[in-house]
N, C-alpha and C positions, 0 to 999 in steps of 0.2 A: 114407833118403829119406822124407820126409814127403810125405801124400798127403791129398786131401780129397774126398770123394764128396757129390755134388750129384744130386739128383732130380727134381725140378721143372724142367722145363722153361725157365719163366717166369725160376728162376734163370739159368739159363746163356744166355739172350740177353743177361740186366740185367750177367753178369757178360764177356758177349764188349763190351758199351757200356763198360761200367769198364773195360776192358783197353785199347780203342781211346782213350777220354779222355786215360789215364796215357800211353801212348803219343807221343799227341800233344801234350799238356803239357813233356812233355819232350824235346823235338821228336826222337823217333825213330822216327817214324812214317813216314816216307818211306824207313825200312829194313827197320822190320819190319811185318810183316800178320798179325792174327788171321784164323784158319781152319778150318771145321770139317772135322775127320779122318775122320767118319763120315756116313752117310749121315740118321743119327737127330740128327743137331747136337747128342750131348750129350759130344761129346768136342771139343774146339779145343786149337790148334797155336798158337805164334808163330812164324814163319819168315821167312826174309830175303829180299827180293829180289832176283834174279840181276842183281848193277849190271854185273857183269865184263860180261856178254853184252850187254846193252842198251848201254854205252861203245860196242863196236865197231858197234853199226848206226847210230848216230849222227854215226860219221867218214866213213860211206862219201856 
């Protein structure tokens, strides 16, 4: 597993923007969401949205 550590702050906002751009670009953006894991915002997630659950509130 390849890993890359980031310090600066300033990086990991510019690189949660990069993340959501490419995201969006290729339109998978309305599946997945960047998100910070920690409370210091220097960890981020990509994670899926729960479509299963949201289907069923929109039937009722």
């Amino acid at each position: 597993m390849s890993e890359a550590l980031l310090v600066d702050t300033l990086v990991f906002t510019y690189l949660k923007y990069l993340t959501k751009k490419y995201l969006k670009k290729h339109n998978v953006r309305d599946w997945l969401r960047v998100i910070a894991s920690n409370k210091d915002r220097n960890v981020y997630e990509l994670r899926y949205f729960n479509i299963a659950e949201n289907e069923g509130e929109e039937e009722e």
